[in-house]
C-alpha positions as CSV (number, residue, x, y, z in Angstrom):
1,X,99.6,224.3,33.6
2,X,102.6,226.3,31.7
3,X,104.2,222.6,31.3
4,X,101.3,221.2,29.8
5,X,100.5,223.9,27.6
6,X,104.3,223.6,26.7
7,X,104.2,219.6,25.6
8,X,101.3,220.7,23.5
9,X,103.2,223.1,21.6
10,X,106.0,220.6,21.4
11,X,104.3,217.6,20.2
12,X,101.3,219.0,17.9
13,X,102.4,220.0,14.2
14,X,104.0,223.5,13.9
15,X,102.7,225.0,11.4
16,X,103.4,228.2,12.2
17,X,107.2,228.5,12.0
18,X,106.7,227.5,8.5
19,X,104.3,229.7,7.8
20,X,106.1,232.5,8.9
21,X,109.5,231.4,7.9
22,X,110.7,234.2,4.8
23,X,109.4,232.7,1.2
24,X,111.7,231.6,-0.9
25,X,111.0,234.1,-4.3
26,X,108.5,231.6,-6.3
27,X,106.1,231.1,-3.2
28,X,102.8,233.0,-4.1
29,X,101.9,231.8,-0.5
30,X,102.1,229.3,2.2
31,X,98.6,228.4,4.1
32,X,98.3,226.0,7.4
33,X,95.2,224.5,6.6
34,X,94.6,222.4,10.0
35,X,95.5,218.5,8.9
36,X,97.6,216.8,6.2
37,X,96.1,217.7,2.8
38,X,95.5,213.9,1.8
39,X,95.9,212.8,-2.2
40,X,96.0,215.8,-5.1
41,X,94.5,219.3,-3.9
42,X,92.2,220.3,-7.0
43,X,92.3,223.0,-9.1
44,X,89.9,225.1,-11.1
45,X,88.3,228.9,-12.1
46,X,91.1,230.4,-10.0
47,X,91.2,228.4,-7.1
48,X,92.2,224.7,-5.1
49,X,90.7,223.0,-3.0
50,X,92.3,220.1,-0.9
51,X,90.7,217.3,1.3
52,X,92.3,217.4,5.2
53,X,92.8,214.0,7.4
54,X,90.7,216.1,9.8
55,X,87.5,215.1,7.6
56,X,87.7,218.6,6.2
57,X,87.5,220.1,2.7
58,X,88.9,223.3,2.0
59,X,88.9,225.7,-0.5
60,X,91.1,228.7,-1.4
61,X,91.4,231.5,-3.6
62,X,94.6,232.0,-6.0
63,X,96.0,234.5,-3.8
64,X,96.0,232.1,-0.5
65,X,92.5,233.2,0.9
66,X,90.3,230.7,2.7
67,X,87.0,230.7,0.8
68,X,84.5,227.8,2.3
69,X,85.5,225.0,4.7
70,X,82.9,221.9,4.8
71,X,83.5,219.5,7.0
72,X,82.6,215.6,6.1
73,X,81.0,213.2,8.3
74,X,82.7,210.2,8.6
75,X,86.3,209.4,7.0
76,X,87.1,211.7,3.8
77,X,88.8,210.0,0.7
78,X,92.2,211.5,-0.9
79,X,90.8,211.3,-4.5
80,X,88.7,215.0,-4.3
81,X,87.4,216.3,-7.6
82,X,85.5,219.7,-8.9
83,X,84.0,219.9,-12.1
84,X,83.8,223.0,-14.7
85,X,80.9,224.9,-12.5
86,X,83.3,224.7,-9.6
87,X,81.1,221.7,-7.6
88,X,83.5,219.6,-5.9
89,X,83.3,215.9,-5.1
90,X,84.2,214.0,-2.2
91,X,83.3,211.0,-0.8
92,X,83.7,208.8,2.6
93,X,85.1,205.3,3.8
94,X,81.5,204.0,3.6
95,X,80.5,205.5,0.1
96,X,78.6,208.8,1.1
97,X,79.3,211.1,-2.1
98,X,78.7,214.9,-1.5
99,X,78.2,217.4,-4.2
100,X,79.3,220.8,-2.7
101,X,78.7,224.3,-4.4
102,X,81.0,227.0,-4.6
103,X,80.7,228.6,-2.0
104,X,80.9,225.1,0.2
105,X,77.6,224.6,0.4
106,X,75.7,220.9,0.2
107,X,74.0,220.5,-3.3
108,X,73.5,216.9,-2.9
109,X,74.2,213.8,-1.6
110,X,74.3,210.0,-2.9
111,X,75.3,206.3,-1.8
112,X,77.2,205.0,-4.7
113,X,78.4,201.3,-2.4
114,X,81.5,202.0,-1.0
115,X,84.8,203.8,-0.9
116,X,86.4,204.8,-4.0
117,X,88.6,202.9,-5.9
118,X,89.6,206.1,-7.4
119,X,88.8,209.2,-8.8
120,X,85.7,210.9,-9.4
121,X,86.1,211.3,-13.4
122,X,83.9,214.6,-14.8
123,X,82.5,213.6,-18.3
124,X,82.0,216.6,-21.3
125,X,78.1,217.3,-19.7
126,X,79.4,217.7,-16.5
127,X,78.0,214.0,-15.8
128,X,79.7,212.2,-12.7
129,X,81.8,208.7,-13.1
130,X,81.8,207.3,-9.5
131,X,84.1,204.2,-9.1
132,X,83.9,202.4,-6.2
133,X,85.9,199.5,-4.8
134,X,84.4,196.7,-4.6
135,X,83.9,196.8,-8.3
136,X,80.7,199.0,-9.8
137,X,80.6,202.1,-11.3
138,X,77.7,204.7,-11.6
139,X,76.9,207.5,-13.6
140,X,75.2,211.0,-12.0
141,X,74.2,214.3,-13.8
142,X,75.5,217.2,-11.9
143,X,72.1,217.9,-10.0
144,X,72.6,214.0,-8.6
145,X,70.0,211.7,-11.2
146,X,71.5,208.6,-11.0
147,X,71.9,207.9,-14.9
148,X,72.9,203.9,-14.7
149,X,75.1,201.7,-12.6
150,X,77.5,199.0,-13.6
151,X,78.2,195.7,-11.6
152,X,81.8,194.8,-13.4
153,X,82.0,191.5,-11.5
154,X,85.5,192.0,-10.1
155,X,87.3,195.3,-8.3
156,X,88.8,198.1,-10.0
157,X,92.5,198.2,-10.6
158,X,93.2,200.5,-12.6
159,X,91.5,203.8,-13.9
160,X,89.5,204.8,-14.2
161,X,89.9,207.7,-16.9
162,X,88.9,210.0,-20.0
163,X,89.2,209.2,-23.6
164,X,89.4,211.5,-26.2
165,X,85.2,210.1,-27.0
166,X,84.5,211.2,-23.4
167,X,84.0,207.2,-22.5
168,X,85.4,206.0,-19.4
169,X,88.9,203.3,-19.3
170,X,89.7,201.2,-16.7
171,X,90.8,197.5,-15.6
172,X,89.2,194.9,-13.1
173,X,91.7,192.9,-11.1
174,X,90.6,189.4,-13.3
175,X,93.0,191.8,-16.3
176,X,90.1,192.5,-18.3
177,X,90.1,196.2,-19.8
178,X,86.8,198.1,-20.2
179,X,85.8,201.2,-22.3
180,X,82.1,202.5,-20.9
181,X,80.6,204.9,-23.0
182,X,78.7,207.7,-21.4
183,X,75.0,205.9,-21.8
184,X,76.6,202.9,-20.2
185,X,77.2,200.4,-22.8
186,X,80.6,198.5,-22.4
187,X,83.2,196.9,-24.3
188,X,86.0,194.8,-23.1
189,X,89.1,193.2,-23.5
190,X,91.5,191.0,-22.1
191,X,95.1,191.7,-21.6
192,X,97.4,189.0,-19.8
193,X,97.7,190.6,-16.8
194,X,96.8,194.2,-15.1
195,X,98.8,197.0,-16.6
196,X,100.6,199.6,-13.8
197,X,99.6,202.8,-16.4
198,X,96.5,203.0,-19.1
199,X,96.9,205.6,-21.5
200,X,93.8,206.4,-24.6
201,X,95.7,207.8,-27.7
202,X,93.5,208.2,-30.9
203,X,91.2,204.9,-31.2
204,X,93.9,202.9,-29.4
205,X,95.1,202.2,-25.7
206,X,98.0,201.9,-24.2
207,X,98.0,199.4,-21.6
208,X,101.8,199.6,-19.7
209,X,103.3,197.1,-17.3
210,X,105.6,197.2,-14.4
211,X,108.4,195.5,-16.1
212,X,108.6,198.5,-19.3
213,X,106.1,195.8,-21.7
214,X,103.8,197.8,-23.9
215,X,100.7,196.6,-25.2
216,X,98.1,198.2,-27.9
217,X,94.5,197.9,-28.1
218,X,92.3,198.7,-30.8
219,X,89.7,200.4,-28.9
220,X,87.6,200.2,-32.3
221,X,87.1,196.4,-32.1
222,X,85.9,194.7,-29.5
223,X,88.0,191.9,-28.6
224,X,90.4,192.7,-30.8
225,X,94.1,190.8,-29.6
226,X,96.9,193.6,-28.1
227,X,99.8,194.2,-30.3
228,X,103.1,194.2,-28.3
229,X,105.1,197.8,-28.2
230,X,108.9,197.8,-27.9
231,X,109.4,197.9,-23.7
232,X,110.4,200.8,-21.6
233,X,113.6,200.5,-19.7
234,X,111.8,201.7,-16.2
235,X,108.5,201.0,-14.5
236,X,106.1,203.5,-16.0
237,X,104.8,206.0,-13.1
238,X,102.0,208.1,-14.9
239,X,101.3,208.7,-19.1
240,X,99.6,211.4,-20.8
241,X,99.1,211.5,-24.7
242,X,98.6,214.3,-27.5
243,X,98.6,214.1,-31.1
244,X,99.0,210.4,-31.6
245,X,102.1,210.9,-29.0
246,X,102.5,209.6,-25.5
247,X,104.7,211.4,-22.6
248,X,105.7,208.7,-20.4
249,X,107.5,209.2,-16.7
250,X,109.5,206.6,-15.3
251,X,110.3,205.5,-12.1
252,X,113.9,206.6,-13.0
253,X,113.0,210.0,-12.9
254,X,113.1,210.1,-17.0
255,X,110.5,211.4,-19.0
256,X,110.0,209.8,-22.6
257,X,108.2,211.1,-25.6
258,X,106.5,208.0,-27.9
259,X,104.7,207.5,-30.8
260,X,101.6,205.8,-30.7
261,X,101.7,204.4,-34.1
262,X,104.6,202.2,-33.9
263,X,106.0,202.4,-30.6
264,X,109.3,204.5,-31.2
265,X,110.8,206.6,-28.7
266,X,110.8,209.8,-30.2
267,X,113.4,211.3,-27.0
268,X,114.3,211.0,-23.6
269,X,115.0,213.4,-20.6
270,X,116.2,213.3,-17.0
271,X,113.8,215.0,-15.2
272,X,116.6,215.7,-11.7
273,X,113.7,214.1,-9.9
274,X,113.8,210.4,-7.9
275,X,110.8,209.1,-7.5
276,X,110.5,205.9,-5.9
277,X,109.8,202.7,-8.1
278,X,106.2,202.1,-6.7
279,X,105.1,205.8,-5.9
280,X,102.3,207.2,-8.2
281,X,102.7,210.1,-10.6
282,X,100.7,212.3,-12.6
283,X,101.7,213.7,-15.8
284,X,100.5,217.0,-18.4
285,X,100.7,216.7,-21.8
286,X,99.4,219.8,-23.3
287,X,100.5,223.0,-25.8
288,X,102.5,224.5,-23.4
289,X,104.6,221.1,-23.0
290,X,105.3,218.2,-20.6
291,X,105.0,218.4,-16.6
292,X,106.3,215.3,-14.6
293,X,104.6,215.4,-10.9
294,X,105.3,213.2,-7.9
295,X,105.4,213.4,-4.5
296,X,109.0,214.6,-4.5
297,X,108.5,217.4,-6.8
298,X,107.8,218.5,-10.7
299,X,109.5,219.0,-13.8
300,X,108.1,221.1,-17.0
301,X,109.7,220.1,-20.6
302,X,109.0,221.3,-24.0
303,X,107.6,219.1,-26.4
304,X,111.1,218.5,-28.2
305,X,112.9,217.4,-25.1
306,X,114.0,220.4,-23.4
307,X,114.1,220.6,-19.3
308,X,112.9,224.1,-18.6
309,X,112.5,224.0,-14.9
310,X,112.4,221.6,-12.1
311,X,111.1,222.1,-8.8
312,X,111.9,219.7,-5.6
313,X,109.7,219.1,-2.5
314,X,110.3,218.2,0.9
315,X,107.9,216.7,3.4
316,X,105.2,216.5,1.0
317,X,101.7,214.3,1.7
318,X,100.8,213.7,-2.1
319,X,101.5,214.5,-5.4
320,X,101.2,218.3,-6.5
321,X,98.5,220.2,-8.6
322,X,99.8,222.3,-11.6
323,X,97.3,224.7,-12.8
324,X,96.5,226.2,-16.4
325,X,98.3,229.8,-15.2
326,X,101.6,228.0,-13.9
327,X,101.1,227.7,-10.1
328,X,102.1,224.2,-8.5
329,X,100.1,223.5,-5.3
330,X,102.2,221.3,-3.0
331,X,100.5,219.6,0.4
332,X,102.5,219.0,3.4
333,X,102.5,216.9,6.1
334,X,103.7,219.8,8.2
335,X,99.7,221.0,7.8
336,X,100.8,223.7,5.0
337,X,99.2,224.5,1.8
338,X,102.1,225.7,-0.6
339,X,101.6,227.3,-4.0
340,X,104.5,228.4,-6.4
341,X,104.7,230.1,-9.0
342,X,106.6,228.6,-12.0
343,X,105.9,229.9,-15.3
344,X,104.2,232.6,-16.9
345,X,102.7,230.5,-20.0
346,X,98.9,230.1,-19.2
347,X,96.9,227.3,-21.5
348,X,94.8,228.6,-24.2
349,X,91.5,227.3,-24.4
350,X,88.1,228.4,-24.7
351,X,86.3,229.7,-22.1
352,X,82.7,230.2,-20.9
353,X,81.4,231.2,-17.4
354,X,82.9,228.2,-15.7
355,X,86.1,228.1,-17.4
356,X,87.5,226.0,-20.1
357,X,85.0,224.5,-22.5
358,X,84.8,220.9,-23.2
359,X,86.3,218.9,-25.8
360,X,83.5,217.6,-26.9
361,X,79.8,216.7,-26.7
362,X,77.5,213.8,-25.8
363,X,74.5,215.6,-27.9
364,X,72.2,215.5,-25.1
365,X,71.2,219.2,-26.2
366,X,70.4,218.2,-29.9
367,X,69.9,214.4,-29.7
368,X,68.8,212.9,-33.0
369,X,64.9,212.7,-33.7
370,X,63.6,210.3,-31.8
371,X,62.2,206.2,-32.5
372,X,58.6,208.1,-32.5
373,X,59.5,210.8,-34.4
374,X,57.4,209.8,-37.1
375,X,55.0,207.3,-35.7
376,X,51.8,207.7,-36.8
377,X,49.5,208.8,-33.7
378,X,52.7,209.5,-32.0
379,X,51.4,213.1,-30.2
380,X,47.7,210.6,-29.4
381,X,47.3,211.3,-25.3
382,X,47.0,207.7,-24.3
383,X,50.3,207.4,-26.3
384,X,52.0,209.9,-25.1
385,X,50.6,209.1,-20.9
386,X,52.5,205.6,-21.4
387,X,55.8,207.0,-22.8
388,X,55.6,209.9,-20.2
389,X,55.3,207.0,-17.5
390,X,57.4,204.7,-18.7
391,X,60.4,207.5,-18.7
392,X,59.8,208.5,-15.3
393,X,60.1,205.0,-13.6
394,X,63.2,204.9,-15.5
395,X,64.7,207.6,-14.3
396,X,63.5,206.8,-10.8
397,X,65.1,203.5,-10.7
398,X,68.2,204.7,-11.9
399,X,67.8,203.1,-15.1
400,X,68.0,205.4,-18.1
401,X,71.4,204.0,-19.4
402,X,71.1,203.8,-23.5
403,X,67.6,205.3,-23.5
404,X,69.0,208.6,-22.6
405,X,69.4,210.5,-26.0
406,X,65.9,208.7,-27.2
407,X,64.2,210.1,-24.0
408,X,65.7,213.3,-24.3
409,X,64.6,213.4,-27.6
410,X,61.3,212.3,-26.9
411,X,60.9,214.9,-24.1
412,X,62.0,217.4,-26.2
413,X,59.9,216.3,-28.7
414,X,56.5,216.4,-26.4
415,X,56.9,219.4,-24.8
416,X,57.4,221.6,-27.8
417,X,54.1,222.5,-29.0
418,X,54.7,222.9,-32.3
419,X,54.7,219.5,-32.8
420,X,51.1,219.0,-31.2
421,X,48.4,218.6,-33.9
422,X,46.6,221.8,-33.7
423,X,43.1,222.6,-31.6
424,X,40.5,224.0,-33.2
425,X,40.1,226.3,-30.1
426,X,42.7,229.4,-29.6
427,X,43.0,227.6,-26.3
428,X,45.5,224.6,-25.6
429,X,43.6,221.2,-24.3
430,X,44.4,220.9,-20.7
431,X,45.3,217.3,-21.3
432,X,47.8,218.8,-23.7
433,X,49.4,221.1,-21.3
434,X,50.0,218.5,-19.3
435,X,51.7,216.4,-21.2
436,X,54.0,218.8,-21.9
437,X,54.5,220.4,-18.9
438,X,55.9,216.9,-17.9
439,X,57.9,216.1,-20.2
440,X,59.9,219.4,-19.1
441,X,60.3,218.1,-15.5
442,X,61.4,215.2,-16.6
443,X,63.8,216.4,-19.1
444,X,64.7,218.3,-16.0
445,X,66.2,215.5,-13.7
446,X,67.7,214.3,-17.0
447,X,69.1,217.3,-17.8
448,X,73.0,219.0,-18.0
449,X,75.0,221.9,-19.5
450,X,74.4,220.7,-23.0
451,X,69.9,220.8,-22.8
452,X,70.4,224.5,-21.0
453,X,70.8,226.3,-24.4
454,X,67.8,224.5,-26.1
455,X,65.4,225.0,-22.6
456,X,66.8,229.0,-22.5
457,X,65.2,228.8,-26.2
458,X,62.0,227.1,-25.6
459,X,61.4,229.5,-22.7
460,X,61.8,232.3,-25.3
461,X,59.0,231.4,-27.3
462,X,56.6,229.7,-25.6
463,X,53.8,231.5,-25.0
464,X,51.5,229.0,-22.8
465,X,52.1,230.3,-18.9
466,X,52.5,227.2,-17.2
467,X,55.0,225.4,-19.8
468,X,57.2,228.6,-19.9
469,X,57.0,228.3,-15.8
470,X,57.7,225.0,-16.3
471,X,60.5,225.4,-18.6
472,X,61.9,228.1,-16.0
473,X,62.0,225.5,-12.9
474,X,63.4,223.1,-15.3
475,X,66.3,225.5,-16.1
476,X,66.7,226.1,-12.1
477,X,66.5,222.1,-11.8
478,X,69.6,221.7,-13.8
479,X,71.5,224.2,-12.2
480,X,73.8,225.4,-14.8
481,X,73.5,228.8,-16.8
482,X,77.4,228.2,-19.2
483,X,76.9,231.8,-20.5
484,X,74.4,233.3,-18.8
485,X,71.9,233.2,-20.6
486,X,68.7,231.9,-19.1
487,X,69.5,235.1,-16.2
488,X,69.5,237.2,-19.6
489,X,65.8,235.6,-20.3
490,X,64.5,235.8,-17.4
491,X,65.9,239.2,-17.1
492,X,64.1,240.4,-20.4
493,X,61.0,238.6,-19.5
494,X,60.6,240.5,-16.2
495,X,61.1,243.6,-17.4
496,X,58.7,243.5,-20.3
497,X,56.1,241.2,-18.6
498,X,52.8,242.8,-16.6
499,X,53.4,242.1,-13.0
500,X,49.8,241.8,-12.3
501,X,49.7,238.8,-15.2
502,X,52.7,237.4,-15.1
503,X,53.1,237.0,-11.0
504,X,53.0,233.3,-11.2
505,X,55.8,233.3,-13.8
506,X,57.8,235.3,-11.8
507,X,57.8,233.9,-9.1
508,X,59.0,230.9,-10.7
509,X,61.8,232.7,-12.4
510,X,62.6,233.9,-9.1
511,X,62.9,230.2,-7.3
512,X,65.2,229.5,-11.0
513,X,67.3,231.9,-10.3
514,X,68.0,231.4,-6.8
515,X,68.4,227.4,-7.4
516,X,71.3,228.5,-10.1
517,X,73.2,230.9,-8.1
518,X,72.9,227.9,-5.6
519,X,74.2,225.5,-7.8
520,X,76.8,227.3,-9.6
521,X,77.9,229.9,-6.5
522,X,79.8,232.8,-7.6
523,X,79.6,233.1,-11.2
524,X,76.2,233.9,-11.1
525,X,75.9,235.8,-8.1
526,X,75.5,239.4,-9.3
527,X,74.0,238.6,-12.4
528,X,71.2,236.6,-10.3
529,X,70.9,239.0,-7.3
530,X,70.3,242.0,-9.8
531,X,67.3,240.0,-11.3
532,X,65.9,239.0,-7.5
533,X,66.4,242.9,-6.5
534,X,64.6,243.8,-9.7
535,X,62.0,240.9,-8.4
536,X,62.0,242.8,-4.7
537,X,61.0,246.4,-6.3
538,X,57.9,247.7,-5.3
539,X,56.5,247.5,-8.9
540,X,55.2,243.7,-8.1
541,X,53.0,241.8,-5.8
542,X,53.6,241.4,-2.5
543,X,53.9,237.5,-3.1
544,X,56.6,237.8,-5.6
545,X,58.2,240.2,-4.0
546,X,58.4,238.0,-0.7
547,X,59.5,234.9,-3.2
548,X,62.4,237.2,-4.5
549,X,63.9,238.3,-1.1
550,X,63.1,234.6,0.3
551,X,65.8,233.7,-2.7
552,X,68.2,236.6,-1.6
553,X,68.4,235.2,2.0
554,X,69.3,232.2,0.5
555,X,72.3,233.2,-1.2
556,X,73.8,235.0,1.7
């Protein structure tokens, strides 16, 4: 028995010598996290989390604390991604993709056909770019509505990624580039054969080869023909751009600065790292400076040229994370989390509850008017039935694609009563009512960040009960409260309401608030559990009150 027990100590991973071996002086900590962290760990609001060849995803807090472990049935894929609320996105070998809260719970979950090709790009909204391998891609809204699906008619090779409009890049294996907007519509190009590195800089992309050719695209015209860039002298590894400037690392172990107008290298550095020539790389281009990463460690410059610091790794299973505060999270294949601390220098940027705000919009919160804005007989009920029909089998197919802002719109548009030709009765129709009250669940599985502001508005000053519930479950629906607001509403609408008038109403503020702290986990929490204690007082009806603790158990 003591030699057995001795053979398993011997042969399994020790973990533990490492872990307890003294830090070197820029360790913030070292964690065994039970299996080799496969791909990039993720970071975000404070925290990474890393997927595990155990079929484990794990998350921990800045300071090396274990905060949720979820485990994944069947095989979990390297590429894991978490969004600005802190959801994080894996999926499996067989194309299962999970949504999970944070605090590690299951939001949702989705067949998108097949393992990842790779990955899982957030869009400004919070709206979820899915690529999968055999060659489609599908969009999601945060709370898991399938927006559209593309069939590209060949497999993913490279990309996909961000541009600066908040579109998606990327390039089928037959060499042909496409830009997908967030509604869906596509452009494309064709290049002469599939680049190793796609860069967006301004209105152009960079597409870079294997051999050091450049070529640039004119994203602005479809079709247009690539102009040729003077070459690099290595295989490019990883690109990131800035102000019309693109940060190139080699597989040399340089790192270039370029100018995206013409092509000129602007300067060159060694970075004292050796990657290898077919490795992938990641690079940061931001106000701070440059950061080269690869498996074998990272390198930080200043915009001008400047090595500041360099950093090698040994037995590491991907390539490292480098956060907005300055902390590089390394994986090993000796089971360990590692994170160091490099640099004081954190990123400015502006912040909301989740973290750093957007770069941009889609307008989904203030879409233009829309096609039936000024129909005449546009608010008639038979009208209005149709449209209200038509949208839903939309977005129960999956199909919304380019109808999105018009529907939005249109929702928007139907359930604001002010725009409802008045009744000669004090009273609404009930036909009315309605109408509107689904227009607001719908607009609900359409929903994202953006439409929270204008919903936390409407429920403000409506005055009709069951659109202003509505309005509240369609808040809850969507999941996301950026700066707290709608918890401030419901807040203010509980206190001054009549509990013995208002129970149905709070009740559904109560089953809102619960399906937000859900959603969004800890940001939320104490905001949201002071509004379902003040729910639980003995001031309301039993039924609320049971409604409000039911929420409360929820959260624990």
């Amino acid at each position: 028995m003591r030699l057995r027990l001795l053979l398993v100590l011997l042969c399994s991973p020790c973990v533990f010598a490492q872990v307890n071996d003294p830090p070197r002086a820029d360790y913030l900590w070292r964690q065994a996290v039970g299996g080799i962290v496969l791909g990039t760990p993720s970071v975000r609001q404070q925290s990474v989390v890393a997927a595990l060849d155990s079929g484990v995803v794990k998350a921990y807090s800045k300071s090396g604390e274990l905060l949720w472990s979820f485990p994944v049935r069947g095989g979990v894929s390297s590429y894991v991604t978490r969004s600005r609320e802190g959801i994080t996105f894996t999926c499996t070998s067989d194309g299962s993709l999970t949504a999970i809260n944070g605090i590690g719970r299951e939001l949702w979950r989705a067949n998108v056909g097949g393992a990842l090709s790779g990955p899982i790009i957030m869009g400004w909204d919070g709206r979820v770019f899915v690529p999968a391998a055999a060659g489609n891609i599908s969009c999601y809204t945060s709370s898991g509505t399938l927006l559209w699906a593309s069939e590209l008619g060949s497999k993913i090779s490279a990309g996909p990624i961000l541009d600066q409009n908040g579109s998606i890049l990327l390039v089928l294996e037959n060499s042909r580039l496409f830009r997908i907007t967030p509604f869906g519509t596509v452009n494309s190009w064709k290049l002469p054969s599939v680049p190793a590195v796609l860069l967006p800089l301004g209105k152009h992309i960079l597409a870079m080869y294997s051999n050091g050719n450049i070529l640039r695209v004119d994203s602005s015209v479809e079709n247009s023909t690539p102009i040729s860039f003077p070459g690099l002298t290595a295989r490019p590894l990883a690109a990131a751009g800035r102000d019309d400037r693109a940060a190139i690392f080699l597989a040399n172990g340089q790192v270039l600065l370029l100018s995206g107008s013409d092509g000129k290298i602007l300067w060159t550095a060694g970075s004292s790292l050796r990657p290898s020539a077919d490795e992938k790389a990641e690079l940061i281009f931001d106000e701070r400076g440059i950061y080269a990463l690869c498996v074998g460690g990272a390198a930080s410059f200043t915009t001008n040229g400047k090595l500041l610091w360099h950093r090698n790794l040994e037995n590491t299973s991907g390539i490292p994370a480098f956060s907005d505060d300055g902390v590089l999270y390394s994986g090993g294949k000796n089971w360990v989390l590692d994170a160091f601390k490099l640099e004081d220098r954190t990123l400015n940027q502006k912040y909301n509850l989740y973290g750093p705000a957007p770069p941009g919009t889609y307008r989904t919160g203030n879409p233009p008017p829309s096609v039936f804005a000024h129909f005449n007989g546009r608010f008639s009920e038979p009208l209005v039935k149709r449209e209200l029909e038509m949208i839903q089998t939309g977005i129960s197919s999956g199909n919304i694609g380019g109808n999105e802002l018009d529907w939005i719109a249109y929702l928007m548009e139907t359930a604001d009563g002010g725009y409802w030709p008045a009744s000669p009765n004090s009273r609404e129709p009930k036909a009315i009512t309605k109408h509107r009250v689904m227009a607001l669940q719908l607009l609900s599985r359409m929903g994202s960040i953006e439409t929270i502001p204008w919903l936390v508005s409407f429920f403000r000053r409506e005055n009709e009960p069951l659109v202003k519930i509505a309005a509240a479950l369609a808040i809850g629906d969507i999941g996301i409260d950026p700066e707290g607001r709608a918890i401030q509403e419901f807040t203010a609408a509980v206190r001054t309401g009549n509990p013995s008038h208002d129970e149905q109403l709070f009740i559904s503020i109560a089953s809102a608030t619960g399906a937000l702290c859900r959603f969004s986990g800890p940001p939320l929490y104490e905001a949201g559990s002071q509004l379902l204690h003040l729910l639980n007082t003995s001031g309301q009806s039993p039924l609320v009150r049971r409604h409000a603790q039911n929420e409360l158990n929820s959260l624990k």
